[in-house]
C-alpha positions as CSV (number, residue, x, y, z in Angstrom):
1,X,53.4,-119.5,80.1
2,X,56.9,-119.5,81.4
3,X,58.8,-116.7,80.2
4,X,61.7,-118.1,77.7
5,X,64.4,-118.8,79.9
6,X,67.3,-118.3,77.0
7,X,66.0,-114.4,76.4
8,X,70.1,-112.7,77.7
9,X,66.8,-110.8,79.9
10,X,65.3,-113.1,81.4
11,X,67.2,-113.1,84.6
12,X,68.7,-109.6,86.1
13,X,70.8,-108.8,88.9
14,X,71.3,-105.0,90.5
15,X,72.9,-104.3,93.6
16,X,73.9,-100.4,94.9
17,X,70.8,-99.1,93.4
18,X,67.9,-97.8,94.5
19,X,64.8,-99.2,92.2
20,X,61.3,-97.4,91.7
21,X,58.3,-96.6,89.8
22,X,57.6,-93.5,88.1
23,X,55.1,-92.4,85.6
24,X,57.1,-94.4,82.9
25,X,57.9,-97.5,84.6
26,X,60.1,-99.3,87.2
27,X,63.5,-97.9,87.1
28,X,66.5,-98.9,88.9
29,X,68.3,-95.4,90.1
30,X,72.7,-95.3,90.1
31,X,73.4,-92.5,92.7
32,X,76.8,-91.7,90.3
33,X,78.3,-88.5,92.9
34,X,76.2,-86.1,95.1
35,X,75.2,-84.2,91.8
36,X,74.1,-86.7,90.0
37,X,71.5,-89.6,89.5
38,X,71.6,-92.0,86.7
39,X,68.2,-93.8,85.7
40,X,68.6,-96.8,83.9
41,X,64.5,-98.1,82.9
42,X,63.6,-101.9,83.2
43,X,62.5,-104.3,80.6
44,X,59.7,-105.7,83.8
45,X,57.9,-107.5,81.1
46,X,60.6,-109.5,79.6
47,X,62.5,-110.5,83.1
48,X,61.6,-113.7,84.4
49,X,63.4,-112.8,87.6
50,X,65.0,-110.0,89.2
51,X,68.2,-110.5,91.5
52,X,68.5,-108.0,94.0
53,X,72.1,-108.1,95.4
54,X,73.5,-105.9,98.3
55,X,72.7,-102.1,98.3
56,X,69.4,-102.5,96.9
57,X,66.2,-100.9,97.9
58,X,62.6,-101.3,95.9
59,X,59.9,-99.7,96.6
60,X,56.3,-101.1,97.1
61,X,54.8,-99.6,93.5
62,X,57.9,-101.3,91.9
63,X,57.2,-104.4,93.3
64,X,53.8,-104.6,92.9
65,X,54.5,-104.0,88.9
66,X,57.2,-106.6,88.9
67,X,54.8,-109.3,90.7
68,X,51.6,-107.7,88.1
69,X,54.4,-108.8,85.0
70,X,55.0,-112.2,86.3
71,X,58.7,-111.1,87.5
72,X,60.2,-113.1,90.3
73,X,62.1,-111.2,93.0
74,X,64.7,-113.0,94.8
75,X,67.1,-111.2,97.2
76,X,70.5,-112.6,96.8
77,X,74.1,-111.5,97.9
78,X,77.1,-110.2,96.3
79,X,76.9,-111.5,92.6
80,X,73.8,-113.8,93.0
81,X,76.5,-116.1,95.3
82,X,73.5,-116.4,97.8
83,X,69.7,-116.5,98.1
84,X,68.1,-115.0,101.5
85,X,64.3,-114.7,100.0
86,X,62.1,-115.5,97.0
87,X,59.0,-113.4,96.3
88,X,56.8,-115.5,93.6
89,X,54.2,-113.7,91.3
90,X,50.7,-115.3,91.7
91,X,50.9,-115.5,88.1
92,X,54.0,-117.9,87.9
93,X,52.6,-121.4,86.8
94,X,52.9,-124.3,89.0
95,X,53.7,-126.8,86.4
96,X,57.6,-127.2,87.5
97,X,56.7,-127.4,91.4
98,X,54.1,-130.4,90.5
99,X,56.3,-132.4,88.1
100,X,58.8,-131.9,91.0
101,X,56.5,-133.2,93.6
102,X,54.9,-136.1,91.8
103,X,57.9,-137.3,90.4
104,X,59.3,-137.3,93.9
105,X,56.7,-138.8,95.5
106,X,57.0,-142.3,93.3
107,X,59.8,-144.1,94.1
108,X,60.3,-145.4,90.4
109,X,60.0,-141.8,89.4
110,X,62.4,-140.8,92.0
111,X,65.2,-143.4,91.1
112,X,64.8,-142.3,87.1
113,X,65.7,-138.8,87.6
114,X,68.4,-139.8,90.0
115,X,70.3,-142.0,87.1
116,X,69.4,-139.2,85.2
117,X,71.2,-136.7,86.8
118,X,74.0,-139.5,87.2
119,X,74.1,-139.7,83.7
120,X,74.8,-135.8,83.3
121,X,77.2,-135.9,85.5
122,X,79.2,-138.8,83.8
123,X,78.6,-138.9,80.2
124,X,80.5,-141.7,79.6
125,X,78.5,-144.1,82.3
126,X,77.9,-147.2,81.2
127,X,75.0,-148.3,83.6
128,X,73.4,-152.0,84.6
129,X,69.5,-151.8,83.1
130,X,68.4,-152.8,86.6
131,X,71.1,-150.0,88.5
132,X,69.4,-149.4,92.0
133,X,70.2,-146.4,93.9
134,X,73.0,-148.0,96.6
135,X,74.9,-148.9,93.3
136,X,74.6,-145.0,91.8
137,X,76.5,-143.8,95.3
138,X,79.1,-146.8,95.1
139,X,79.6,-145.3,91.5
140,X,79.3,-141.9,92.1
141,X,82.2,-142.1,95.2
142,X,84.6,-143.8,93.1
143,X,84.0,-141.5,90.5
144,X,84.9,-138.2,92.6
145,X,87.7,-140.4,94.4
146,X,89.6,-140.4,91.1
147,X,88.7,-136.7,90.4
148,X,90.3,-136.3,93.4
149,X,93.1,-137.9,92.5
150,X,94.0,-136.5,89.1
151,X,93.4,-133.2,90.5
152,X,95.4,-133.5,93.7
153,X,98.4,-134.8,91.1
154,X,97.8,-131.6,88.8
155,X,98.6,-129.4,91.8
156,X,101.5,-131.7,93.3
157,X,99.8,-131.5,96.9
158,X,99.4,-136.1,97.3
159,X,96.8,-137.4,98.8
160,X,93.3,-135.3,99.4
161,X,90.6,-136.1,101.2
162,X,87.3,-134.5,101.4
163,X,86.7,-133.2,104.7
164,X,83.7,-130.6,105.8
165,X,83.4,-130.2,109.9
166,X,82.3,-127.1,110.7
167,X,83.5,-128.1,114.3
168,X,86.9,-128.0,113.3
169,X,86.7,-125.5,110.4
170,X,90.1,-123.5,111.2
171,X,91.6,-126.8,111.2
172,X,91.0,-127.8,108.1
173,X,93.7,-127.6,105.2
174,X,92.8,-124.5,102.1
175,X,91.6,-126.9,99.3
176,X,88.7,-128.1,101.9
177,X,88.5,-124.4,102.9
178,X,88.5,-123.3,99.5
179,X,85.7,-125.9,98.6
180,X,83.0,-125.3,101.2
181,X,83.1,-121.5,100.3
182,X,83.0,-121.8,96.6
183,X,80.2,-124.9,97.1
184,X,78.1,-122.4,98.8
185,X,78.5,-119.9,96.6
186,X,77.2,-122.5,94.0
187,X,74.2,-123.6,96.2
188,X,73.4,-119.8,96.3
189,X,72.9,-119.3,92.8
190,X,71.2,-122.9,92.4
191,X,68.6,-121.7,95.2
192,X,67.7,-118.3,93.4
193,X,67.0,-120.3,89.6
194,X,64.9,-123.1,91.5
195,X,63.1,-119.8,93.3
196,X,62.6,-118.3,89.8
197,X,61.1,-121.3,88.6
198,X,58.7,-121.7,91.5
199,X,60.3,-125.3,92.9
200,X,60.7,-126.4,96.1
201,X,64.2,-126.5,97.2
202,X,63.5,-128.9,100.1
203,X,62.7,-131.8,97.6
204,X,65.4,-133.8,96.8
205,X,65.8,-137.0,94.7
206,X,69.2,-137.7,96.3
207,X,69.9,-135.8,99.1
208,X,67.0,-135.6,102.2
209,X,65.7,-134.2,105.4
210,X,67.1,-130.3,104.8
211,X,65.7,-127.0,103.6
212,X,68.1,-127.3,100.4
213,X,67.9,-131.2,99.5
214,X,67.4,-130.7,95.7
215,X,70.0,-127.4,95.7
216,X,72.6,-130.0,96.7
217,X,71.1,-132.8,94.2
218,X,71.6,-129.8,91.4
219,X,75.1,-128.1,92.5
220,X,76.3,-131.7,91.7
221,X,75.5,-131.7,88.5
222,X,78.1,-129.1,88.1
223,X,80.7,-128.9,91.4
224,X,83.4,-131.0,88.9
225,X,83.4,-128.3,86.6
226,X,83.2,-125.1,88.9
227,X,84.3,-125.6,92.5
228,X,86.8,-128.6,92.3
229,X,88.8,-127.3,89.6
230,X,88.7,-123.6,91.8
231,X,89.7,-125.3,95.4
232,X,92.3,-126.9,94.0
233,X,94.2,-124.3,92.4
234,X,94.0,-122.3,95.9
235,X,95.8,-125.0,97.7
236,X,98.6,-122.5,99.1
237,X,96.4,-119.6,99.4
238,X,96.9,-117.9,103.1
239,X,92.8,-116.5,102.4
240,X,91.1,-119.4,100.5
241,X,87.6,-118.7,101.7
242,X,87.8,-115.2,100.6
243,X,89.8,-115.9,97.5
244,X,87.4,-118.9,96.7
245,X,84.6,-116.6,97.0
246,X,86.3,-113.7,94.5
247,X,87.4,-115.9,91.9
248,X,83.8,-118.1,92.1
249,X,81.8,-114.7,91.4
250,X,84.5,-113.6,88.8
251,X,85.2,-116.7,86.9
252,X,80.7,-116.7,86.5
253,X,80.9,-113.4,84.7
254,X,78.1,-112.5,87.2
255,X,75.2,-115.4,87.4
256,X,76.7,-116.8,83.4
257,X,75.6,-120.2,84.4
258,X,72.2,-119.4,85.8
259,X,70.3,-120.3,82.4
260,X,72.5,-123.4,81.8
261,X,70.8,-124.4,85.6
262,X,67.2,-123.9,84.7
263,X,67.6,-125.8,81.6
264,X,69.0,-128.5,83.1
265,X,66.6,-129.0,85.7
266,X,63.6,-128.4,83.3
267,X,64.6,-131.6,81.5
268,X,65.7,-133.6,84.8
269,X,61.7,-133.1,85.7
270,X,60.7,-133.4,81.5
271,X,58.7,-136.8,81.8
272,X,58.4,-136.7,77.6
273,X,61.2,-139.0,76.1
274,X,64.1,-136.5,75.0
275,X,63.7,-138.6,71.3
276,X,60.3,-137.3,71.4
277,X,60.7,-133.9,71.8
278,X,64.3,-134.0,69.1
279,X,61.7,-135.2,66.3
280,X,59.6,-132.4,66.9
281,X,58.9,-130.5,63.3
282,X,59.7,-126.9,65.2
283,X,63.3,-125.4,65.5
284,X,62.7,-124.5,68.7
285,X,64.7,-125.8,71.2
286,X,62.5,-128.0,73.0
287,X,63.9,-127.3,76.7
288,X,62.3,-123.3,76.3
289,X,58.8,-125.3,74.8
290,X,57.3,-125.6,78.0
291,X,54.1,-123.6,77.5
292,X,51.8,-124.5,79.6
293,X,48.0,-123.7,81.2
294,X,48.2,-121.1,84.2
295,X,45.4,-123.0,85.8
296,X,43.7,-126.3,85.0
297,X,41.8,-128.9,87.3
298,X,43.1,-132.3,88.0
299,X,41.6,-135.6,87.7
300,X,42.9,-139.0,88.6
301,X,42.3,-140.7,85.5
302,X,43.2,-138.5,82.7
303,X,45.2,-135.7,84.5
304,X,44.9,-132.1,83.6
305,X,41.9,-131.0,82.7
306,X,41.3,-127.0,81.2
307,X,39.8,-124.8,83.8
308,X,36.8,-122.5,82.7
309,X,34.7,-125.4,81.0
310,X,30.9,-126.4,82.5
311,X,31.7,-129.8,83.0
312,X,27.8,-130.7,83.9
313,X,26.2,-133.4,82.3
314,X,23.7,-132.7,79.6
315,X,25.2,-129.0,79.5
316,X,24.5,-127.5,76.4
């Protein structure tokens, strides 16, 4: 089953350490002066995924228990602000990555999760029953327009206009600076949950044709409250970039949204009614309730079937 994403363990992130096996377990060691080694033990079996920022180096044993507890690895930079590499335990299910794919692959499918995530976005949209996907951008642009807008008049800098040309980056004024580095700080951290939950980050129900189509689809859900707000206030910084950066990892508390990001994205690809799942008798909340069967066969007609049964007729 998926570990519970809301455990405060289930995702860590080291960097300056050096992290190994010994007879005890996987530690991660703090070289503290030339005298002196702190060892600080991991919980391997309760992580769902380990972070390794810069300054970090694992050895093969730890690895290989980390991939035996069903820990994904992902190697990240400074504060989990960007994802280089994902290494996935065999043991981590499949269940997100085919939701993910099937849903993408149907085009009815495809549009419902787009008004879905829509719908996160703006809480207060009031959508037509028949809304098609040209309508959701028309929407969604005048929507950010007047973010724009109110946020520009906050800061007293007029008019704004969103402009990313890496062409013409040093020409570019700070609050477009300012945005494009905190943005892909954001994508960074999106990238290493989706990792973690074993999805394909090139699968979009938006965006298309890139590596990190559904990183971008997700980092919307949440650029209105994170980066905007953060670009804005840097509009007569002489470093934005930098200072975009800083603040991004700071104002986090180091990777604070992370679980907020895999919850969200569990019930973007949750096909069960949300109604269904709030009547359920159990006070658990239903977005962690996502046990499912490590392996299991598929059919056509009635979907997944459990592996390890003798289907053969007449078998007694």
């Amino acid at each position: 089953m998926l570990p519970r994403i809301a455990d405060s363990l289930s995702f860590l992130y080291l960097d300056m350490v050096r992290v190994v096996q010994d007879d005890t377990g996987v530690c991660a060691q703090i070289q503290v002066d030339d005298s002196r080694t702190d060892t600080v033990y991991l919980p391997t079996a309760a992580l769902s995924c380990l972070l390794l920022g810069p300054g970090v180096s694992i050895t093969t044993p730890a690895l290989t228990t980390l991939a035996r507890h069903g820990t994904s690895v992902v190697c990240t930079g400074s504060g989990g602000v960007r994802a280089y590499a994902g290494i996935l335990p065999d043991s981590l299910t499949t269940h997100w990555l085919e939701q993910q794919v099937s849903s993408w692959s149907d085009p009815d499918r495809r549009l419902d999760i787009a008004i879905r995530m829509y719908q996160m976005r703006f809480k207060d949209a009031d959508l037509p029953t028949t809304v098609t996907l040209d309508q959701l951008r028309g929407m969604e642009g005048q929507r950010m327009k007047a973010l724009y807008k109110i946020l520009a008049d906050q800061h007293g800098i007029g008019r704004f206009r969103r402009n990313y040309r890496p062409d013409q980056w040093h020409t570019q004024d700070p609050v477009n600076l300012a945005l494009s580095a905190a943005n892909t700080c954001l994508y960074g951290i999106i990238h290493a949950a989706l990792l973690a939950l074993g999805l394909s980050p090139a699968l979009g129900f938006v965006h298309a044709g890139t590596q990190h189509a559904f990183v971008y689809d997700i980092a919307d859900l949440y650029k209105a409250e994170t980066t905007l707000p953060l670009a804005f206030a840097l509009h007569d910084s002489t470093n934005p970039e930098q200072e975009a950066r800083r603040r991004f990892r700071d104002n986090l508390r180091l990777l604070r949204l992370l679980p907020r990001i895999v919850r969200d994205t569990q019930t973007l690809l949750t096909t069960t009614p949300p109604d269904t799942l709030q009547n359920d008798d159990t006070d658990e909340d239903p977005a962690e309730r996502r046990d499912v069967h490590m392996v299991h066969l598929w059919d056509p007609k009635t979907g997944a079937l459990p592996a390890g049964v003798n289907y053969a007729a007449g078998n007694d």
